[in-house]
DOFI-539119 format. One record per residue (C-alpha): x, y, z. Coordinates in steps of 0.5 Angstrom, whole numbers, plus 2048, in hexadecimal, padded with zeros to 3 digits. Layout:
N
XYZ;...
This chain:
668
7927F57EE;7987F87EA;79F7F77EB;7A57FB7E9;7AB7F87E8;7B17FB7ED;7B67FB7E8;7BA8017ED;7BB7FB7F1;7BF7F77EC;7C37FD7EA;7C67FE7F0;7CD7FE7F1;7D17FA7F6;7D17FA7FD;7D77F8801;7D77F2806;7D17EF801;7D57EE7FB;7D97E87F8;7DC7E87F2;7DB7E17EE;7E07DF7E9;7DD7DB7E5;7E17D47E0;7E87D87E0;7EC7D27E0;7F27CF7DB;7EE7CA7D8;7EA7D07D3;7EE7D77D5;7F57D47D3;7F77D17CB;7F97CA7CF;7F37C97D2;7F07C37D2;7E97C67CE;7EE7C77C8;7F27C07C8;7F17BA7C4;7EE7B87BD;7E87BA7BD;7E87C17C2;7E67C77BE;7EB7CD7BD;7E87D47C1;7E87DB7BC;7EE7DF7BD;7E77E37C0;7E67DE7C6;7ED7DF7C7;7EE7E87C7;7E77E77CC;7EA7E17D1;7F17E67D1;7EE7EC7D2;7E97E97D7;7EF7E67DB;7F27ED7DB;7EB7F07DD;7E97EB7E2;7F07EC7E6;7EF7F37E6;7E97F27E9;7EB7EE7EE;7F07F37F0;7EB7F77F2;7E67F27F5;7EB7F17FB;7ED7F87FB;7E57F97FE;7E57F3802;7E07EF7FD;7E07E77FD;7E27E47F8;7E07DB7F4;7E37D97EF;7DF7D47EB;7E37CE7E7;7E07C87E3;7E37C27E7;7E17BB7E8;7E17B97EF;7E47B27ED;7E97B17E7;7E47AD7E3;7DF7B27E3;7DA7AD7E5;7D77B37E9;7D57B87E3;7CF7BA7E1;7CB7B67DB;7CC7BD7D8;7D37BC7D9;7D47B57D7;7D07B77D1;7D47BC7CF;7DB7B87CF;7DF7BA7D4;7E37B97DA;7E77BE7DE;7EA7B97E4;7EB7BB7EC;7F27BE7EC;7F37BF7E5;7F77C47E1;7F07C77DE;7EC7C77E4;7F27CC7E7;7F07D47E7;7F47D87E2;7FA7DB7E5;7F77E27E4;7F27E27E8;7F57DD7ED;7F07DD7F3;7F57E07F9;7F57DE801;7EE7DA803;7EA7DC7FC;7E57D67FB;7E57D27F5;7E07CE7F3;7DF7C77EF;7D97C77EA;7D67C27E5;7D17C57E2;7D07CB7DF;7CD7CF7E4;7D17D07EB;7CB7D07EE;7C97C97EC;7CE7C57EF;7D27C97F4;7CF7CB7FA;7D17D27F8;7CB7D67FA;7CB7D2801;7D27D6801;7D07DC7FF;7CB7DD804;7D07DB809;7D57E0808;7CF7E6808;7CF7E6800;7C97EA7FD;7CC7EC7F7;7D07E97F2;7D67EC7EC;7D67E67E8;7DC7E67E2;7DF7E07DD;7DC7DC7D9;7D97D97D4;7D47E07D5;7CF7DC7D1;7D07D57D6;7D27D47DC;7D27DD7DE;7CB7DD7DB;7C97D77DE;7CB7DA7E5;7C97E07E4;7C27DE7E3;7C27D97E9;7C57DE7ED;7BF7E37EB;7BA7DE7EC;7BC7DC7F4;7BD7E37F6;7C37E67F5;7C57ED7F1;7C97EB7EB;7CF7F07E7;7D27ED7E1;7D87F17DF;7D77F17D8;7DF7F17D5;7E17EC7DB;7DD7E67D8;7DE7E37D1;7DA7DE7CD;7DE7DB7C6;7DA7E17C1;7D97E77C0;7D07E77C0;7D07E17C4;7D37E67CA;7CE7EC7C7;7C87E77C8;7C97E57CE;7CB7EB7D1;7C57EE7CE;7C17E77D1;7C37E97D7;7C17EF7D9;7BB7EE7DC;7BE7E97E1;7C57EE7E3;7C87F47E2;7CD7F67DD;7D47F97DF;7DA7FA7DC;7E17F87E0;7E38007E0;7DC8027E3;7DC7FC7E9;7E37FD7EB;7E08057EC;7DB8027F1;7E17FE7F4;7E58047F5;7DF8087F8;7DE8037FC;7E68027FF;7E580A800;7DF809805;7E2802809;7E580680F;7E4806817;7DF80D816;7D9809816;7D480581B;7D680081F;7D47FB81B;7D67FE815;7DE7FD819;7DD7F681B;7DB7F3814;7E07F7812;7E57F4817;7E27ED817;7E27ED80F;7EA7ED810;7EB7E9815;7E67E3812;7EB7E380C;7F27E3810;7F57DE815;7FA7E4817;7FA7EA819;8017EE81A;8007F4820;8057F981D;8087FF820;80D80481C;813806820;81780C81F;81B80A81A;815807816;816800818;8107FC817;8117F881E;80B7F3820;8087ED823;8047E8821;7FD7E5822;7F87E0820;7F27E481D;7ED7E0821;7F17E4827;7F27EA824;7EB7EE827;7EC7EA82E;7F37EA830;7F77F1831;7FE7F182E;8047F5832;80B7F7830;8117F8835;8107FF837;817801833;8167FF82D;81680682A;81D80782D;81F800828;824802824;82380181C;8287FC81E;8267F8824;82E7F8828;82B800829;82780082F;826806833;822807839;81E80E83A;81C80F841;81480D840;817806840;81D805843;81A80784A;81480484A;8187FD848;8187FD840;8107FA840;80B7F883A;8067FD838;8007FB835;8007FD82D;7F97FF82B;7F77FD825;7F480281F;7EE7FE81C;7ED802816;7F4800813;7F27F9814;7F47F680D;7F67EF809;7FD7EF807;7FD7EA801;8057EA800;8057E9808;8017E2807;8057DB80A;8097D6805;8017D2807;7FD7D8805;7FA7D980B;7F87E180B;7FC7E680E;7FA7EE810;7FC7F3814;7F97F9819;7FE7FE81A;7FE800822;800806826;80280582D;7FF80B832;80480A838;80A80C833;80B813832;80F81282C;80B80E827;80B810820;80480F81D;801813824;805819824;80481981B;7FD81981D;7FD81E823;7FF82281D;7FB821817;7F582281D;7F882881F;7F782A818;7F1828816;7ED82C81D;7F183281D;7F2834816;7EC830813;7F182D80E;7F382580C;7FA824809;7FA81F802;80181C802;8068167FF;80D814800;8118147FB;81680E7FC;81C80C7F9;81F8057FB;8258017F9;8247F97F7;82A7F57FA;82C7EE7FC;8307EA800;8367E5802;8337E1807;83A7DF808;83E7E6809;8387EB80A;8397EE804;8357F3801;8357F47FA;8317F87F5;82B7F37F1;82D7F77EB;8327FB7E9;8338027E5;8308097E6;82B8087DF;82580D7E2;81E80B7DE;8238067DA;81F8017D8;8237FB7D8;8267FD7DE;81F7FE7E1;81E7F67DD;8227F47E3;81F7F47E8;8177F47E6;8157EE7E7;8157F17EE;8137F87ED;80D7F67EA;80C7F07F0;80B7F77F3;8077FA7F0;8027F47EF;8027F27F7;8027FA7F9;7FC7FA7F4;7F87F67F9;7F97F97FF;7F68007FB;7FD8037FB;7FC8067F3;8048067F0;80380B7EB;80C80B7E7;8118067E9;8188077E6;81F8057E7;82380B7EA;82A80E7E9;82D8097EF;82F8027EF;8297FD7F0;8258037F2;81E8047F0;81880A7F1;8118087F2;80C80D7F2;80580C7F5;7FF8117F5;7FD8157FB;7F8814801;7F5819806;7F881980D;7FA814811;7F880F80C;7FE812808;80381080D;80080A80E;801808807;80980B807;80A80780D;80680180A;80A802804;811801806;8107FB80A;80B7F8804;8127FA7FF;8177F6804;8127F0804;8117EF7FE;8187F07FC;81A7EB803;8157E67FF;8197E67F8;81F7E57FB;8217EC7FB;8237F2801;81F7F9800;8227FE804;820806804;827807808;82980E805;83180C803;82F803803;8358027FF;83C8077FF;83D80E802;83E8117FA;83780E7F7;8308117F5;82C8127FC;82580F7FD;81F8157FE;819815801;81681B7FF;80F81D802;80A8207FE;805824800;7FE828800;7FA82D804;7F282B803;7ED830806;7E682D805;7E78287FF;7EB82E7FC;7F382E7FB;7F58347FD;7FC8337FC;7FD8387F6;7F983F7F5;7F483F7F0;7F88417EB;7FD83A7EC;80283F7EB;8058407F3;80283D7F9;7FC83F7FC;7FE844803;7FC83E808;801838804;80683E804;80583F80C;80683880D;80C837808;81083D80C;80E838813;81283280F;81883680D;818839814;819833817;81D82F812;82382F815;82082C81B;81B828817;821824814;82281F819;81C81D817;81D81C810;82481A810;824816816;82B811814;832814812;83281180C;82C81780B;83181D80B;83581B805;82F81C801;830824801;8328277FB;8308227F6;8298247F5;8278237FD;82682A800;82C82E803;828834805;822836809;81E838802;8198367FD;8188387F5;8138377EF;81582F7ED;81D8307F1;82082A7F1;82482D7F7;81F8307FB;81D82D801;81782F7FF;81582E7F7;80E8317F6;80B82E7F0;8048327EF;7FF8317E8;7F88327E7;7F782A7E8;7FB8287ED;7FF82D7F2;80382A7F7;80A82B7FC;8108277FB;814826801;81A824800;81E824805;81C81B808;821816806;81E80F805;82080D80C;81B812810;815810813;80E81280F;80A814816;810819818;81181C811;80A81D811;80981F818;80F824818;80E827811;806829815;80982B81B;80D830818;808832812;804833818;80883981B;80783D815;80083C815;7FF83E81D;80584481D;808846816;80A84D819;81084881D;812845816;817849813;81884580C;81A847805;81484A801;8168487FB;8188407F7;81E8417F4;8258407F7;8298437F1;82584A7F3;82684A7FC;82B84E7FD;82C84A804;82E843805;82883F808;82983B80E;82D83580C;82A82E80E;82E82B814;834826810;835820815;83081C819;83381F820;83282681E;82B82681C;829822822;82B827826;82882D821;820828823;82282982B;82383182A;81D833826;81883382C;812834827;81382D823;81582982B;80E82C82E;80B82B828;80C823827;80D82282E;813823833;81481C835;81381982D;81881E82C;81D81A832;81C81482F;81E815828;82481982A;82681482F;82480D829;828811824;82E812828;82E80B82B;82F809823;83480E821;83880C828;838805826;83980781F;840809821;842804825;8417FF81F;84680481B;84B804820;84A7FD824;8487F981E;84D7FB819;8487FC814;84780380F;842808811;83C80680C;83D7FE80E;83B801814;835804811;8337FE80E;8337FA814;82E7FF819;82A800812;82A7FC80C;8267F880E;8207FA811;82080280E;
C-alpha cells in the first residue's frame, strides 16, 4: 500500500476561531540586559547579534500581535517560571542546567512590549517544552484551537521543542520566521531548516496578510453558526458590554450589561433620548413622546458591530466591548436614517460610498476647582515638531489603541490652534465607515479622559477669534469594485459623480444644518471653511474640494465642523447627491469649478445656526427625503440648545463661548 504525503494540508493557511497565537519565553529574565540570565560571575555575555534579533523579534511579535486580536484569534503566552520560589518543582534538566526563575519574579514577567492584554492566558513552565509540564494541549483543545502560530524563543529550544510536540498530537503548526530568535546566526538557519518537516514557515509580513484576510470576512453576512461563534468568541473574552446609541449631536449615549446577560436580556432607553441636548439641561419633548407619556423603547442591538474596547477595560482588567444599537420606534436615530440612505444608494444606482472623516480636535484641561478650560499646549506651530512633542504621548496612545480596534491611522500632526491636533485614518465601505467616524470621536475622548486630558471636537472650544475644528468628509462613488469618481482620464469627474456633486451644491445651504450644527460652526466661514455653494480642483474654499488622480480620485466635502454628526453628514451628503442622480434637469448649478471665472455669485452657506435651520425646513426634497419627523425633532433639540444657550448669556451673566463650552466641550 503506497502513501502520499499531504503536505497541502500542512501548507494551509489559518482559520478563524481554530487558531491561537502561542508566544513562547518572551519574559524579562532573557529578552532584557538586567535579566537574571545574564547576572552574576559566572553568567555569559549574549552577541550584539542575540540582542538586534531579541529587539527586533519584540517589535515583530508586537505587530503581530496587534493583528492577532484584529481577527479575534486566542492568544498564550508562555514563560519559564517555578511554581514555588526554591524552584524545587523544575525539571532535572532544569535543575541540571542551573537556573531558577522563582513565581512572581521580575524575570518571570512578560515583556512589556508584548504584554498580555485583557484575559490572555500565561502560562508557568519548567521545562523545556510547554507541552511537557503545562496542560497546554488540554487548554488548547478546550478553546476549539486546531492551529497554532508559534513565535519567541529560543528558536532551536523551547520554540523547537513545541513546535515538534505540537505536530506530534495533531495540531498544524506555523513558525513566523523573523518573530522568533536563538543567540546565532546558523543556529537560527539550522533549526529553521530542521523544522521544516514538522510546520510551515512564514514571515511576520505574510501571516499579518492572513490576519487581515481574516478580519475582512469577520461579519454578520454568514450562516448562522458562522454569527454565533463570532458573537460567542467576544462575549467569552469580556465581562461587559455597553449597548451604545449615537444621538443627534453624535454623543455616544448608553447602557451597561454584563456580558453573561447580553444575548438574553433586552436594553431600553427613554424614548426621548435623541431629543437630549448635548448638554443634558436641554430636554425637549417631540409629540411622539410626550403624548404617550415619555416611555422607554427597546434599543436593538446591531451584532455585527459587536467589538472589544482595549482602552475601555476596568482598573481590574476585566474586558469591555460594546455593540452599537438603533432604536426602531424613534424616528430620528442617526445610525437608521445614515443607513436608509447608503441602502438606498446601493439598490437604486448600484453604487457603494468608500469614506472617511477627517477630524480636528482640541486637547484641553481642566481646574476642577473653577471649571475652567485651558488649551493643553499652547501656539499656533502647525507640523512643528516640538510643539507636536507636546502632546505625543497621547497622540501616539491613540494611534496604538485605535490600531486595536482595525481604525488604520495613517498621519497625526499638531495643527495650527492652541492644543489642537489632525489625526487622519483610512477609509471604509458603507456604514462600517461611519461607524468607524462615530467610534473614533468617543475612543479620542477615552483615551484623552484616561490621561487626564479632555478631547473635544467643539468647532470654537476655547475663543470666538481661534482656529476652528473641521471635520471634512471625504468621499468616493464605487460602482462594481471600480472608483468611478473621476473620468478616465482623471483629469475631470466622470458624467454620474458630477450629477451626484451638482445634488450636494444644490442643497448645501439646507444640508448645512447638518454639518454645522452648533453656533460656534458658523465663525468657521471665510477661513478656509466654505462661504458659497461651490466646488474646485483642490479649493481649500470650495464646499466641495475635487481631488482626482489615477491612484486615488475621491471628493472632499468641506463644509462639516468637528462638532457635526458622522451619520447625518453621511446621510445628507447622499440624500442630496441622490437628487442629481434621479432628476438632473431640476438641478441648476454651475458647470464649470473655478469661483474666480463665475460671472454670478453662487448661493452663500446660511451664516448662523438659526437661519440654516429654517433654510433645512423649506427644502421639501432633503425633509421628505431623510423623513419629516426626523426633521421635527432635530429642529425642535437644536433650538432647545440655542434657547438655553441664551439664557445662560443673559441670566448667568457669563460670555457667549462660555456658554458654548457649557452645552458642548465636554461631550463634542
Amino acid at each position: 500500500m503506497s502513501y502520499t504525503p499531504t503536505i497541502e494540508l500542512r501548507e494551509a493557511a489559518v482559520e478563524k476561531y481554530k487558531t491561537c497565537v502561542l508566544v513562547i519565553d518572551v519574559q524579562n529574565y532573557c529578552c532584557k540586559k538586567e535579566g537574571g540570565q545574564f547576572q552574576g560571575k559566572l553568567a555569559k555575555a549574549p552577541s550584539e547579534y542575540y540582542w538586534s534579533a531579541v529587539n527586533n523579534c519584540l517589535g515583530t511579535i508586537a505587530e503581530l500581535l496587534k493583528s492577532a486580536r484584529n481577527a479575534q484569534m486566542e492568544v498564550i503566552y508562555t514563560v519559564i517560571e517555578s511554581l514555588t520560589k526554591d524552584g524545587r518543582d523544575r525539571s532535572k534538566d532544569y535543575k541540571i542546567s542551573g537556573f531558577n526563575i522563582p513565581r512572581g519574579s521580575w524575570d518571570a514577567k512578560v515583556c512589556d512590549e508584548v504584554t498580555p492584554m485583557n484575559d490572555e492566558i500565561v502560562l508557568s513552565k519548567s521545562s523545556c517544552s510547554v507541552f511537557v509540564s503545562t496542560n497546554i494541549a488540554y487548554i488548547l483543545r478546550n478553546l476549539g484551537c486546531e492551529q497554532l502560530i508559534i513565535c519567541g524563543g529560543l528558536t532551536d529550544q523551547c520554540v523547537e521543542s513545541a513546535v515538534r510536540d505540537a505536530c506530534d498530537l495533531g495540531f498544524l503548526v506555523t513558525l513566523v520566521t523573523d518573530a522568533s530568535y536563538t543567540e546565532t546566526v546558523e543556529r537560527q538557519v539550522s533549526s529553521l531548516r530542521a523544522l521544516k518537516g514538522f510546520c510551515r514557515q512564514r514571515t511576520s509580513a505574510q501571516v499579518i496578510q492572513e490576519m487581515k484576510s481574516l478580519v475582512s470576512t469577520i461579519t454578520l453576512d454568514g450562516d448562522d453558526d458562522e454569527k454565533e461563534k463570532r458573537i460567542n468568541h467576544i462575549l467569552n473574552q469580556v465581562r461587559y458590554v455597553r449597548f451604545e446609541l449615537t444621538d443627534l449631536n453624535g454623543k455616544s449615549l448608553s447602557k451597561v450589561v454584563p456580558a453573561r446577560h447580553a444575548r438574553s436580556d433586552k436594553v431600553y432607553f427613554y424614548s426621548g433620548s435623541m431629543a437630549i441636548g448635548a448638554n443634558a439641561q436641554v430636554l425637549t419633548f417631540p409629540e411622539e413622546v410626550e403624548s404617550v407619556g415619555c416611555p422607554n423603547w427597546q434599543a436593538l442591538p446591531q451584532w455585527d458591530t459587536l467589538a472589544i474596547l482595549p482602552y475601555a477595560k476596568t482598573s481590574n482588567d476585566n474586558g469591555v466591548a460594546r455593540v452599537l444599537c438603533e432604536m426602531p420606534k424613534c424616528p430620528a436615530v442617526p445610525r437608521t436614517i445614515c443607513r436608509r440612505m447608503l441602502d438606498e444608494l446601493k439598490n437604486k444606482y448600484n453604487l457603494s460610498f468608500l469614506s472617511a472623516c477627517e477630524y480636528e480636535f482640541s486637547v484641553a484641561k481642566r481646574d476642577l476647582t473653577s471649571g475652567e478650560w485651558t488649551p493643553a499646549f499652547l501656539g499656533v506651530d502647525i507640523f512643528a515638531t516640538l510643539q507636536f512633542s507636546k502632546i505625543q504621548d497621547l497622540a501616539y496612545a491613540i494611534e496604538e489603541q485605535l490600531y486595536k480596534i482595525d481604525i488604520d491611522v495613517k498621519t497625526l500632526n499638531c495643527e495650527y490652534g492652541a492644543g489642537q491636533l489632525e489625526i487622519t485614518y483610512g477609509p471604509k465601505f458603507g456604514i462600517e465607515a461611519v461607524d468607524t467616524a462615530a467610534t473614533f470621536k468617543l475612543a479620542v475622548k477615552e483615551i484623552a479622559l484616561s490621561k487626564q486630558l479632555h478631547a473635544s471636537f467643539l468647532s470654537k472650544p476655547f475663543t470666538s477669534n481661534e482656529v476652528g475644528n473641521g471635520g471634512h468628509f471625504n468621499f468616493s462613488l464605487w460602482q462594481n469594485a471600480e472608483n468611478i469618481t473621476a473620468d478616465k482620464t482623471a483629469h475631470t469627474l466622470s458624467p454620474l459623480s458630477k450629477r451626484f456633486v451638482d445634488g450636494i451644491l444644490f442643497h448645501a445651504r439646507a444640508i448645512e444644518a447638518f454639518c454645522a450644527p452648533t453656533p460656534a460652526c458658523y465663525l468657521r466661514h471665510g477661513h478656509w471653511a466654505p462661504t458659497h455653494s461651490d466646488w474646485g480642483f483642490d479649493d481649500r474654499q470650495s464646499s466641495i474640494r475635487v481631488k482626482l488622480s489615477q491612484e486615488n480620485s475621491y471628493l472632499e466635502l468641506r463644509l462639516p465642523s468637528a462638532s457635526s454628526c458622522p451619520y447625518l453628514v453621511c446621510a445628507a451628503t447622499i440624500a442630496a447627491g441622490m437628487h442629481g442622480l434621479e432628476d438632473p434637469d431640476a438641478i441648476v448649478v454651475p458647470a464649470v469649478p473655478s469661483r474666480a471665472v463665475l460671472t454670478t455669485p453662487q448661493p452663500e452657506i446660511p451664516t448662523s445656526l438659526p437661519d440654516a435651520l429654517k433654510v433645512l425646513e423649506q427644502d421639501t426634497y432633503i425633509v421628505n427625503k431623510l423623513g419629516p419627523d426626523f426633521v421635527r425633532w432635530f429642529t425642535l433639540l437644536k433650538r432647545g440648545e440655542l434657547e438655553s444657550i441664551q439664557s445662560w448669556v443673559e441670566a448667568d451673566d457669563i460670555s457667549v463661548e462660555a456658554a458654548w463650552q457649557k452645552m458642548y466641550m465636554e461631550f463634542l
